[in-house]
N, CA, C and O of each residue as an XYZ file, in Angstrom:
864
protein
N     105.929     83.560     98.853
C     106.826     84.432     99.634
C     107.572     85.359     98.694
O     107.748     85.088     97.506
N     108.036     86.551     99.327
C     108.127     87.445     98.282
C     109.893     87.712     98.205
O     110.602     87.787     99.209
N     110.223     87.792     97.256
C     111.889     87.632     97.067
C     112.454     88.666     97.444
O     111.827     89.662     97.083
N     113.955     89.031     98.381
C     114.481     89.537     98.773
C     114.477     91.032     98.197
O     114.390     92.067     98.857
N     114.605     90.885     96.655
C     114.754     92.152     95.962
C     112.932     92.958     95.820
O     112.643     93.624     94.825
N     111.873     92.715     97.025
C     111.043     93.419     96.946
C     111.878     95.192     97.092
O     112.462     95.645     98.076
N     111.728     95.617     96.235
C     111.729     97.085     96.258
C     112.619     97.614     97.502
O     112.038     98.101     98.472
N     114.433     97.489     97.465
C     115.327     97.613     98.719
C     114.683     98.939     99.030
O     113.876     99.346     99.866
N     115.204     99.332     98.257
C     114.754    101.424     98.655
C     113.832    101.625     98.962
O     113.896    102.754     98.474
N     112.906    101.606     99.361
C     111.368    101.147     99.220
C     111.348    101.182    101.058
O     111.020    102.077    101.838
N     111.888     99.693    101.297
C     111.589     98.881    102.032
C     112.739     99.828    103.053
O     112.374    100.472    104.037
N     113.917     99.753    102.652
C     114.856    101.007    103.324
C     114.178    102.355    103.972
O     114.160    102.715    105.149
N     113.782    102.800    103.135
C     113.503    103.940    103.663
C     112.207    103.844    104.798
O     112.174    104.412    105.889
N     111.131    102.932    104.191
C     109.749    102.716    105.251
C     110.605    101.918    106.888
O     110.120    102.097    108.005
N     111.593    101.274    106.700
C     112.522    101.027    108.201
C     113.143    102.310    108.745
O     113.588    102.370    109.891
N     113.162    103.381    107.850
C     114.013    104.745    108.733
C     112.743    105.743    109.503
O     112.679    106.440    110.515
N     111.833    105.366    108.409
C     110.321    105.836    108.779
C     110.104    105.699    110.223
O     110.001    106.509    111.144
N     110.071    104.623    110.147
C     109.514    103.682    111.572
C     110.513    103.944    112.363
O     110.107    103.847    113.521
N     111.440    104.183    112.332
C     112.681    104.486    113.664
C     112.381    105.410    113.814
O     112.042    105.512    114.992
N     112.237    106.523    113.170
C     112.118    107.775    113.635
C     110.924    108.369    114.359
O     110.922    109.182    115.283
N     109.678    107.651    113.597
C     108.681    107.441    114.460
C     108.438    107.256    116.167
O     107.841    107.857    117.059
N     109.433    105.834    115.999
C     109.378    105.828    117.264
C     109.788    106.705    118.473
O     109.338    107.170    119.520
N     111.077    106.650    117.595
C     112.403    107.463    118.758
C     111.728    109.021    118.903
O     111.875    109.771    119.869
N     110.932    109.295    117.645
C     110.929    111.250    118.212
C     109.456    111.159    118.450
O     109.040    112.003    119.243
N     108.371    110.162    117.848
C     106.798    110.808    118.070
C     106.372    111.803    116.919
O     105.338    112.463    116.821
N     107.612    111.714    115.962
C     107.217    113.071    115.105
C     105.072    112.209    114.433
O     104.493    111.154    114.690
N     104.747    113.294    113.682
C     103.744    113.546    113.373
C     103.924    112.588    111.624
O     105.006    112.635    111.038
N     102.849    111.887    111.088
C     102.666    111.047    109.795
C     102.529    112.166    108.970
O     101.786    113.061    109.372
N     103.222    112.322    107.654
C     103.477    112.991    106.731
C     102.632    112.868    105.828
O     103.015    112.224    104.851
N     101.080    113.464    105.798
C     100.643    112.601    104.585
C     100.606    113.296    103.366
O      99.868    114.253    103.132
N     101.555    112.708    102.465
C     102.181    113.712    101.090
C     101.570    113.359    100.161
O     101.344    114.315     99.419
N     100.818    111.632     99.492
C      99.951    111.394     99.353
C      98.558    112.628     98.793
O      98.136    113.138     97.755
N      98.321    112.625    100.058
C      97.037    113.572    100.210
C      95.772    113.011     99.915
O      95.951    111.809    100.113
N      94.655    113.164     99.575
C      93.772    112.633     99.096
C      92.787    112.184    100.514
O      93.341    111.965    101.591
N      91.588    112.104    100.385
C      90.297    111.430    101.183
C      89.731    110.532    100.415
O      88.508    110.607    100.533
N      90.138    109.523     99.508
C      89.479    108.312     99.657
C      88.309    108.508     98.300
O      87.905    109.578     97.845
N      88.006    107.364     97.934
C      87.802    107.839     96.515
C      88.085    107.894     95.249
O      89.292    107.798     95.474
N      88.029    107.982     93.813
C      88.445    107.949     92.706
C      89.527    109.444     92.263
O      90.164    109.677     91.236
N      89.379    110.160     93.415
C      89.887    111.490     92.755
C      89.907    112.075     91.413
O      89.244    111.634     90.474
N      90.815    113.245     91.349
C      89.877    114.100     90.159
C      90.838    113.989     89.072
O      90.545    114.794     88.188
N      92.045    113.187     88.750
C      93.276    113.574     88.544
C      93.365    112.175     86.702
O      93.366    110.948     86.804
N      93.428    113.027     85.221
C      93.496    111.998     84.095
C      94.145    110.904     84.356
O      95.347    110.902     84.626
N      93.196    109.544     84.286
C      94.046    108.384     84.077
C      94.635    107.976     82.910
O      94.207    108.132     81.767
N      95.510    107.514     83.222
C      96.718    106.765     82.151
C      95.589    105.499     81.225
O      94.609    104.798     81.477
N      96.197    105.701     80.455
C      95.526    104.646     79.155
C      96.788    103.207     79.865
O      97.965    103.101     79.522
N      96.385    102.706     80.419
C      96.979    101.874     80.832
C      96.847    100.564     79.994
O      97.343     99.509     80.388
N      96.223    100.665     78.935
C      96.870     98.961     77.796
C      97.602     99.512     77.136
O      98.228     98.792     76.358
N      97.871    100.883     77.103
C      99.209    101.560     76.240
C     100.154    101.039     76.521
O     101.002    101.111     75.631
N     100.678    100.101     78.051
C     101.699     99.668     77.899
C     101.952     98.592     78.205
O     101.439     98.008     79.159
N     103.009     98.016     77.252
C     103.567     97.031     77.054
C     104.368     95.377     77.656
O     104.197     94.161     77.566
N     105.260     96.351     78.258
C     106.570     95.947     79.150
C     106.824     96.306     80.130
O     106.461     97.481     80.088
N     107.267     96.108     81.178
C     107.790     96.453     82.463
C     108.691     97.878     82.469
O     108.792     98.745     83.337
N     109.351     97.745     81.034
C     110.449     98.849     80.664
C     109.845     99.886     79.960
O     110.565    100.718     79.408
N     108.131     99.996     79.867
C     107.239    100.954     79.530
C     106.969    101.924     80.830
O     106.823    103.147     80.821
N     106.947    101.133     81.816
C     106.447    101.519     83.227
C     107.600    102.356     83.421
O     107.463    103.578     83.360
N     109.062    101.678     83.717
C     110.003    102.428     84.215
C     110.501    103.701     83.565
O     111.272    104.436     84.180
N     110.055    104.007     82.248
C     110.063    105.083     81.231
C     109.196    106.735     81.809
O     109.439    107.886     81.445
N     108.166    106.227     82.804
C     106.757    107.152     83.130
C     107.191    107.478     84.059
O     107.634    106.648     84.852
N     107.239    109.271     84.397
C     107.579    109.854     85.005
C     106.523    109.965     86.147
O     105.599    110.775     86.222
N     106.893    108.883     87.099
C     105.854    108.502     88.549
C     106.480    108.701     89.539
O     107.672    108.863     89.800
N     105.623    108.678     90.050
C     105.933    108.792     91.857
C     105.787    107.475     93.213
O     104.686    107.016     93.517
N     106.111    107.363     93.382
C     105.734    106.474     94.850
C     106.391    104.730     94.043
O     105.822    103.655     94.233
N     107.091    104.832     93.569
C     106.994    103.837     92.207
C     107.867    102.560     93.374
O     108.803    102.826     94.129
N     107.228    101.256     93.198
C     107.562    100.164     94.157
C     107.305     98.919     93.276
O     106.284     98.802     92.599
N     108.357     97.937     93.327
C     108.000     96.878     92.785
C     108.286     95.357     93.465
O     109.453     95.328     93.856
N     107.817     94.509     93.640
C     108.123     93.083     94.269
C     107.963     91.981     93.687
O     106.979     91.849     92.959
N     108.837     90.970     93.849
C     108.398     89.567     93.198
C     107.951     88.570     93.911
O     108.461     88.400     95.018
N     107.134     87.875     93.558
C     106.695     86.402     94.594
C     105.866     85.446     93.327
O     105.086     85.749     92.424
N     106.513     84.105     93.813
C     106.615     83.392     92.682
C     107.198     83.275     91.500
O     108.384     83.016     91.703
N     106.983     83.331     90.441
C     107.091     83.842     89.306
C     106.904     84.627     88.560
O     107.125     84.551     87.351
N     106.226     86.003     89.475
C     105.217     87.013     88.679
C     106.528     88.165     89.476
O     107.418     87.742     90.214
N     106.359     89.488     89.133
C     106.689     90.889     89.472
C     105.319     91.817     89.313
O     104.457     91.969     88.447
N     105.561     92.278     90.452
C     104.226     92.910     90.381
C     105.205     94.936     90.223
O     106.316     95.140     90.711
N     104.476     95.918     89.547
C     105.415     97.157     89.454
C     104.079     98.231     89.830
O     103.082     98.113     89.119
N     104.062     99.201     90.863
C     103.131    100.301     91.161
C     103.782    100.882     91.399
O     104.937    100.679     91.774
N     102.775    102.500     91.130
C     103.249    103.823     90.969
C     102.090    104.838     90.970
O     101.154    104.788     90.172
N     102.212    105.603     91.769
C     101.163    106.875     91.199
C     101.368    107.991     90.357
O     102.488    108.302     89.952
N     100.369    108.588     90.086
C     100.747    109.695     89.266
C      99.527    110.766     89.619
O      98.352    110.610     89.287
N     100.101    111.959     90.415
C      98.683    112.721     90.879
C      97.952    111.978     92.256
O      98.428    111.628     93.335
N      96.774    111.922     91.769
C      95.705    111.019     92.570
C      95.557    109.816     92.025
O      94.741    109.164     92.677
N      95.947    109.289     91.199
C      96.083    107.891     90.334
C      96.795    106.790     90.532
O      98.018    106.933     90.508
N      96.449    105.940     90.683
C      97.238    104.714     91.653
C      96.936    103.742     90.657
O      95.855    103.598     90.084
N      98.279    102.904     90.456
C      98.297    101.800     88.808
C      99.251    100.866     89.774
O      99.906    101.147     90.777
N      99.048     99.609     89.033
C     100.268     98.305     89.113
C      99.749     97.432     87.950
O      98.708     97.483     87.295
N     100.759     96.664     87.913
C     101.093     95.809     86.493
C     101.325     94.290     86.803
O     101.513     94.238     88.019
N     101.371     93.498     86.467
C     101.450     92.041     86.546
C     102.711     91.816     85.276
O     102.546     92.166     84.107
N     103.833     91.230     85.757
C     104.390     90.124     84.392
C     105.361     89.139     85.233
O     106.070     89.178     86.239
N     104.936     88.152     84.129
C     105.367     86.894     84.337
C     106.994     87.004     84.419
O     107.559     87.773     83.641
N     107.740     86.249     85.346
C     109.457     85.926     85.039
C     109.788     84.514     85.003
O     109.082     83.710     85.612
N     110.956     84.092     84.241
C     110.995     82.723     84.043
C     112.179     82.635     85.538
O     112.176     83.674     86.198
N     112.854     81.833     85.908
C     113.262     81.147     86.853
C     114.418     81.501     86.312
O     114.785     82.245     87.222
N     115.333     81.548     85.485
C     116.098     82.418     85.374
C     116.017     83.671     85.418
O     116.823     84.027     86.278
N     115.491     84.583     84.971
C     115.012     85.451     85.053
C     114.753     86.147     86.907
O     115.365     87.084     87.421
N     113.919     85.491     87.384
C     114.399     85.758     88.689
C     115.147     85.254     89.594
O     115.174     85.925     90.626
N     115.749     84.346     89.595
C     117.584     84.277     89.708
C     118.338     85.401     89.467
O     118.803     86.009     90.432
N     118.519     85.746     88.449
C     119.327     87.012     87.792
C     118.657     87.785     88.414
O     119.526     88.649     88.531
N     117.479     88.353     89.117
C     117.533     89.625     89.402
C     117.608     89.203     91.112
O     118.413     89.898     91.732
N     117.047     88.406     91.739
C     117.588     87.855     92.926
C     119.547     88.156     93.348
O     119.899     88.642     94.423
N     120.426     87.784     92.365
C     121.398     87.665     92.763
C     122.558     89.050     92.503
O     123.747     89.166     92.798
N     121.510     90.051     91.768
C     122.472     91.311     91.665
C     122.830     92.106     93.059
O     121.985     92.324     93.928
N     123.883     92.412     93.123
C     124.968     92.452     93.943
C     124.270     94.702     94.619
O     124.180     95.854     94.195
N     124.101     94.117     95.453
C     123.648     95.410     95.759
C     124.863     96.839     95.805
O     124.743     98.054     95.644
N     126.027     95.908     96.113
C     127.361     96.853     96.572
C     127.586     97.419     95.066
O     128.508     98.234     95.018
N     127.098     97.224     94.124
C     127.639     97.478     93.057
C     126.626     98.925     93.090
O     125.468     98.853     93.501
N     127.414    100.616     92.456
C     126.801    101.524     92.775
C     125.870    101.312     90.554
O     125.331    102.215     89.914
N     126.027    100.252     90.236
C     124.810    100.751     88.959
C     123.956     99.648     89.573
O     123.541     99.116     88.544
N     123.420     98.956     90.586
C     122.928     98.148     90.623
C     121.345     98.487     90.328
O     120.639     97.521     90.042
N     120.926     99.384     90.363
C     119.322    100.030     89.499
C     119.233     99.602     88.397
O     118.223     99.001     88.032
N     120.583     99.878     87.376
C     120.742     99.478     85.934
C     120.561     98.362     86.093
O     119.551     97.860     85.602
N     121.343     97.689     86.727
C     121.298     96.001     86.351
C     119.852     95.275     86.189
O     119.404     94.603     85.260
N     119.076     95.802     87.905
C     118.002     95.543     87.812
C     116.500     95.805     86.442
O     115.585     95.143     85.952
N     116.975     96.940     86.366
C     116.143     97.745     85.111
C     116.301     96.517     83.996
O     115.406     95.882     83.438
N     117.578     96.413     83.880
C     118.001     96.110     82.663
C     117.172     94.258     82.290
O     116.807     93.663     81.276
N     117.206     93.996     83.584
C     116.630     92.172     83.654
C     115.120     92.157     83.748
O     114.450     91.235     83.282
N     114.586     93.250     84.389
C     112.756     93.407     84.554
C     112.553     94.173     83.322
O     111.357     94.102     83.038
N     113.216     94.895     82.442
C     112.411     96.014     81.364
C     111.600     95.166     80.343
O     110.387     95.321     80.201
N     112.625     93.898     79.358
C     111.958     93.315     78.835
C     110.448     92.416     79.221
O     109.579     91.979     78.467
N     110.584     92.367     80.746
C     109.355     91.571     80.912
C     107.517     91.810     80.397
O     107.089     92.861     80.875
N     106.895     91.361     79.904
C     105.763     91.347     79.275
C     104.089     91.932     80.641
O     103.683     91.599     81.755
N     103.926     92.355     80.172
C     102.897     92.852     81.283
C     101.374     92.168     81.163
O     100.533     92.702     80.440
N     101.111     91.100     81.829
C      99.865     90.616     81.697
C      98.559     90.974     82.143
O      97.577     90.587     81.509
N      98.424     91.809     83.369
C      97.338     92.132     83.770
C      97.356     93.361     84.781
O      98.088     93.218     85.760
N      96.824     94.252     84.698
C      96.942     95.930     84.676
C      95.805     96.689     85.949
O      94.699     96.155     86.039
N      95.919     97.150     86.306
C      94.556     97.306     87.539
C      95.323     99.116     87.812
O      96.500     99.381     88.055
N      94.435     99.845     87.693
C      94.090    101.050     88.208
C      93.272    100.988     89.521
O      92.048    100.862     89.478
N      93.833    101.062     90.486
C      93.458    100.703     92.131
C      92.591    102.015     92.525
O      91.822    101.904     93.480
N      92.670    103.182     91.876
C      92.485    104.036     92.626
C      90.686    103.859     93.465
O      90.321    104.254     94.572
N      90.047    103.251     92.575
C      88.515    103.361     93.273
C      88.649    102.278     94.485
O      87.745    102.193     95.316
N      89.836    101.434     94.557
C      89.701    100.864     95.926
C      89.925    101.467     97.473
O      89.819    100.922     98.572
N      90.337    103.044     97.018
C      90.526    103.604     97.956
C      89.259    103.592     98.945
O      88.086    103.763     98.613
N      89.799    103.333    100.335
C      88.321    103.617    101.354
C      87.975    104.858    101.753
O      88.711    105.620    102.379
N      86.452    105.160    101.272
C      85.976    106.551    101.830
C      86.342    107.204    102.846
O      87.325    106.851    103.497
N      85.868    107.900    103.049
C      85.868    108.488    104.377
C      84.781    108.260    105.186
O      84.848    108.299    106.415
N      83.892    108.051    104.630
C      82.459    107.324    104.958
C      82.924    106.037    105.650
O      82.940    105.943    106.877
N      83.286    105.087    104.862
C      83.598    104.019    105.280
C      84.848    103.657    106.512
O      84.934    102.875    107.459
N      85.625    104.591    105.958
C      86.934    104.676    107.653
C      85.918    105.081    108.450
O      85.991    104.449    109.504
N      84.771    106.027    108.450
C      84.036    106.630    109.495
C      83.655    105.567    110.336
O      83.571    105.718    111.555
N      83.367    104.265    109.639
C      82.494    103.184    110.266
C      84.031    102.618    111.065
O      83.789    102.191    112.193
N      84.957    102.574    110.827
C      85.900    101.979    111.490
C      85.680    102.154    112.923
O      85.733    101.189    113.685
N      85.379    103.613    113.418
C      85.332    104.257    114.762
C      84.910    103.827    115.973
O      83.957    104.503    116.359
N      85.387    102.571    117.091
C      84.881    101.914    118.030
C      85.335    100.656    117.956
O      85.255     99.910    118.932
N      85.774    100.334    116.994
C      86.260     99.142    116.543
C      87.675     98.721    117.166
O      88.460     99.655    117.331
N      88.037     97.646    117.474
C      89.185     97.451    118.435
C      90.470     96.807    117.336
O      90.127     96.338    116.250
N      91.357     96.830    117.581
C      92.573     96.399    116.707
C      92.187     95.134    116.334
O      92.107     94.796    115.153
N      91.853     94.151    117.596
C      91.804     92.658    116.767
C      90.463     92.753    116.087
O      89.974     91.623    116.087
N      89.638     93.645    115.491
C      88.602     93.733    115.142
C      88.993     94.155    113.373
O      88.363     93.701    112.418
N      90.263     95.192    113.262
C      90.481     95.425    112.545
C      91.516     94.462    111.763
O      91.460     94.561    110.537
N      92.543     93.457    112.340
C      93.087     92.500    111.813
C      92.159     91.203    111.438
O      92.655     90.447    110.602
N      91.296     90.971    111.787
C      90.188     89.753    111.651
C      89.619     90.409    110.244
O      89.100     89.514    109.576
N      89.559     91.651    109.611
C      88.966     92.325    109.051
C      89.786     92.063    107.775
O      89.268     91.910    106.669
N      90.999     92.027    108.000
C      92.092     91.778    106.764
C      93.088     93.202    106.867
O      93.853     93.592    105.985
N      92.826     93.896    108.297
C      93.966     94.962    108.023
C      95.287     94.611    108.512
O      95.395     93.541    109.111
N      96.392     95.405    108.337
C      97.682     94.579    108.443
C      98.665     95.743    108.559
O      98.168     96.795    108.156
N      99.974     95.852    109.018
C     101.087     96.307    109.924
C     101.222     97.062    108.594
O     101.123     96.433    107.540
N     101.492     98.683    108.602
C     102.029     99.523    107.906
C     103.555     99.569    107.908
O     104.341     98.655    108.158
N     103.789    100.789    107.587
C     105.430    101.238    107.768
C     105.617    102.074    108.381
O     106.479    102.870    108.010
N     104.701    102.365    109.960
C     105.066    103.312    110.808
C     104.412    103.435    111.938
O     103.503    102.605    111.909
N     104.391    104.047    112.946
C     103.272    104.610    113.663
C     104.287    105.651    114.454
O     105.510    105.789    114.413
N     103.286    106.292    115.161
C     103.467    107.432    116.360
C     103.089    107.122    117.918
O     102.030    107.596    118.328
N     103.513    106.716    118.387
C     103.144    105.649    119.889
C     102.529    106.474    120.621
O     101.438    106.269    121.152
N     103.664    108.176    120.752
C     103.031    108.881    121.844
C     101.590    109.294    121.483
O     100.908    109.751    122.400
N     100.992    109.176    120.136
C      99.752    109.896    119.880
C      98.871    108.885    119.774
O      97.686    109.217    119.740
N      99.224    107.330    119.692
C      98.574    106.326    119.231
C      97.866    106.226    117.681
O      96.791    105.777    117.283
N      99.038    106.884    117.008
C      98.343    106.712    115.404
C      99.349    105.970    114.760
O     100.522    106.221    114.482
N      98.458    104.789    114.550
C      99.240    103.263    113.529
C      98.945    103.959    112.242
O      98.221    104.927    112.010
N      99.988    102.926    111.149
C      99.676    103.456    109.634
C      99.493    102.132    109.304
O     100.381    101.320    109.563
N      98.182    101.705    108.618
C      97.980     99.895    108.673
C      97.590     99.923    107.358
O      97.007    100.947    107.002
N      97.795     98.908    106.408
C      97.792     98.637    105.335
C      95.992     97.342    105.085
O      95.661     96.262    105.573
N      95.408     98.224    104.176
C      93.896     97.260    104.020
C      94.144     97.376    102.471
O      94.154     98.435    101.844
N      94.283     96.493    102.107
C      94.723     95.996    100.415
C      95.929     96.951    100.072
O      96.655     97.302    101.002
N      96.157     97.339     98.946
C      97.080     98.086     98.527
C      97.233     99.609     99.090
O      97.930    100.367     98.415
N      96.622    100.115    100.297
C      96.539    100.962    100.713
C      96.824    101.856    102.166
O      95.867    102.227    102.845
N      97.424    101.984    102.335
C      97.993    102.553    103.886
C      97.148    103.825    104.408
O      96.916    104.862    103.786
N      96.656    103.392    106.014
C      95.758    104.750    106.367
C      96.448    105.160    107.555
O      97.327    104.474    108.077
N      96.163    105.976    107.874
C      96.396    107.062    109.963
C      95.444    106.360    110.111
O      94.559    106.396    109.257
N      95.323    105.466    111.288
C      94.322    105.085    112.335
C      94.550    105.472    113.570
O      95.637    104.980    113.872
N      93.982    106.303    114.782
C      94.178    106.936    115.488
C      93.522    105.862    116.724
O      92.326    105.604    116.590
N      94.104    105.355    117.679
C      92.941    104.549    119.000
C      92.900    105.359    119.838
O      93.255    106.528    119.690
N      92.618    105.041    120.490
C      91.961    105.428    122.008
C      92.478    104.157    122.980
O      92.381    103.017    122.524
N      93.008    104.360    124.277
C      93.789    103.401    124.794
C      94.715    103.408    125.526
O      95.218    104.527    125.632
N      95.333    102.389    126.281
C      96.578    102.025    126.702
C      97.120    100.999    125.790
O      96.545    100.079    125.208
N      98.648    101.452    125.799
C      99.323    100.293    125.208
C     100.154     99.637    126.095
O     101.029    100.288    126.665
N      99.977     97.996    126.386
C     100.680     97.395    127.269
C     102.045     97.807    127.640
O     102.238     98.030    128.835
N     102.907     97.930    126.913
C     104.065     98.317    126.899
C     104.996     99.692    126.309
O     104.227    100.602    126.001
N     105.804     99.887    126.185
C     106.633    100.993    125.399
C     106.547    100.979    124.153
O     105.766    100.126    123.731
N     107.201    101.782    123.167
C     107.469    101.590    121.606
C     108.364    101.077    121.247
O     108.436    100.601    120.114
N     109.410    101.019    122.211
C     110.490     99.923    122.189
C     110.191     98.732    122.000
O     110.633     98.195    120.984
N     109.467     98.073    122.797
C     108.899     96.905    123.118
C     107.880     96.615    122.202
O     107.466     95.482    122.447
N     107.161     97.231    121.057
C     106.547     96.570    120.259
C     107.094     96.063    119.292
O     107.826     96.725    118.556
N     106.819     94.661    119.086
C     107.252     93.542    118.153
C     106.324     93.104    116.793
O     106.762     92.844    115.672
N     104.783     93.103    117.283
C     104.278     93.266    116.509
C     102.929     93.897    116.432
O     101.944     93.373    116.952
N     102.885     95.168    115.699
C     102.068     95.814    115.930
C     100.525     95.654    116.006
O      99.849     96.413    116.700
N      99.979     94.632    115.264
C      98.652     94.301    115.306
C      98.338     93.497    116.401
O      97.213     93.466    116.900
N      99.443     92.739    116.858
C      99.254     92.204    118.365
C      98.901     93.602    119.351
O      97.937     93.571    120.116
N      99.711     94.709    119.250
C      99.983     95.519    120.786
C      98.844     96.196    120.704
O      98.438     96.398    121.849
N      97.641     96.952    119.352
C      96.681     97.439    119.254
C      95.532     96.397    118.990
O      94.627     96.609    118.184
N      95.607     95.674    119.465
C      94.435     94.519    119.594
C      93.209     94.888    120.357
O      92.049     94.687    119.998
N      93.772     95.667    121.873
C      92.889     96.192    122.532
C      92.290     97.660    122.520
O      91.349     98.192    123.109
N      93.155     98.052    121.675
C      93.112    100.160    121.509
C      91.665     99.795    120.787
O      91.257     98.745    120.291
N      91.090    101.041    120.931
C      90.044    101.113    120.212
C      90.020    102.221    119.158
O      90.714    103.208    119.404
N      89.214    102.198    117.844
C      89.989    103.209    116.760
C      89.073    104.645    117.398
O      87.937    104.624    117.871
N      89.752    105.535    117.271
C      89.347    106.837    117.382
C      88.924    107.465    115.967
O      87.749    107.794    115.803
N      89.826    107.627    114.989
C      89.640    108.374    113.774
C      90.194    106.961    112.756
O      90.520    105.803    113.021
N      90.099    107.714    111.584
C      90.895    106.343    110.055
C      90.666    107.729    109.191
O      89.555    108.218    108.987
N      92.315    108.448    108.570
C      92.030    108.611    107.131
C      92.659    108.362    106.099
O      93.147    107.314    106.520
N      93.222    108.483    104.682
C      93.807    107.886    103.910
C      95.182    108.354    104.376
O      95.191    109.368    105.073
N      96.635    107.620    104.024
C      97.491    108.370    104.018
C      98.288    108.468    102.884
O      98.657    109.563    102.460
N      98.607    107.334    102.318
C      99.534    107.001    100.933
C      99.097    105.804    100.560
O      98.189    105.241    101.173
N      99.840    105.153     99.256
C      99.748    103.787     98.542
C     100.595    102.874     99.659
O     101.603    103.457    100.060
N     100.387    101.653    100.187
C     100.967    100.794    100.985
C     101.518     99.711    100.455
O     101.940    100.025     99.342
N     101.697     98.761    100.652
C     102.235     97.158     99.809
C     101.109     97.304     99.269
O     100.002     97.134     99.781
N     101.592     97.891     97.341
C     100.858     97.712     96.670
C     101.129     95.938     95.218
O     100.443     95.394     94.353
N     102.642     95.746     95.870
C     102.620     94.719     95.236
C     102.081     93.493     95.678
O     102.400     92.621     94.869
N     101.456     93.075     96.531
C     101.035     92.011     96.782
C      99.442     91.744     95.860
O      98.455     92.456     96.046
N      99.477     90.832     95.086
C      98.445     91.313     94.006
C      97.468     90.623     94.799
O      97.959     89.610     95.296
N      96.134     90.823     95.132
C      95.053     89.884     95.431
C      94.156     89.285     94.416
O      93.270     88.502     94.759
């Protein structure tokens, strides 16, 4: 289970996402960009680094980090380039970063300051796990509980009035578009892979990096 201090801001902002979603219908932002694929964009020499406090040094984007267990997992893109990191924390170690006081306005520092030294054990450049477009193509007919049996899983948003979920398949978040009725309102959805169980997918394309810390 993953410790409270998964990535607040992170996790903050993908809850304002989703409200707003609901309440206006606005349209998925995909800033991201990209169709799936290795893209065209220099990768990082990624055994260049070290420490956790190597990572937080690199001027990235989308940058999210979580703990579960004893490990911290830290991702970030850069361009079309999608990276995360593995390091170990001792039990103190995540205690101390578990118990920093959010009200406090350096509380980034604090955090920085307890994950930088940590040691980085195992390194993965995700980007070729991205799914084609080929392959979302095959999604097309496929029913929600077709796509959760599959291993896909609840994003950080959707658009009700248009029926486009944002669902997370490994470290990766897509627009899935159904076709359908939905039993109920957008109010009333509790959990989303339950309420599109029966929609059937219309379209799938990439949208952004999703819970990229959950390491598989």
């Amino acid at each position: 289970m993953k410790s409270k201090k998964t990535m607040s801001l992170l996790m903050s902002m993908m809850l304002v996402i989703t409200l707003v979603l609901m309440t206006t219908g606005c349209a998925a932002n995909q800033g991201d960009g990209g169709s799936g694929g290795s893209g065209g964009g220099d990768a990082l020499d990624i055994d260049s680094f070290k420490t956790i406090g190597d990572l937080i040094a690199v001027e990235s984007e989308n940058t999210q980090w979580g703990t579960s267990d004893n490990t911290l997992v830290y991702a970030f893109s850069m361009g079309d380039q999608y990276y995360r990191f593995k390091a170990n924390m001792t039990q103190e170690e995540k205690d101390a970063l578990f118990n920093v006081d959010y009200s406090n306005e350096d509380y980034q520092k604090l955090e920085n300051d307890i994950i930088s030294p940590l040691e980085i054990v195992e390194r993965e450049n995700m980007t070729d796990r991205i799914l084609s477009q080929e392959e979302l193509d095959k999604l097309v007919g496929k029913t929600g509980k077709e796509l959760a049996d599959a291993g896909w899983n609840e994003g950080y948003g959707f658009n009700a009035s248009e029926l486009e979920f944002w669902l997370d398949y490994g470290p990766f978040c897509y627009a899935v578009k159904f076709e359908g009725e939905l039993s109920g309102s957008a109010e009333d959805i509790v959990d989303v892979m339950e309420a599109i169980q029966d929609l059937t997918v219309k379209s799938a394309s990439f949208l952004s990096m999703g819970d990229a810390t959950s390491w598989e």
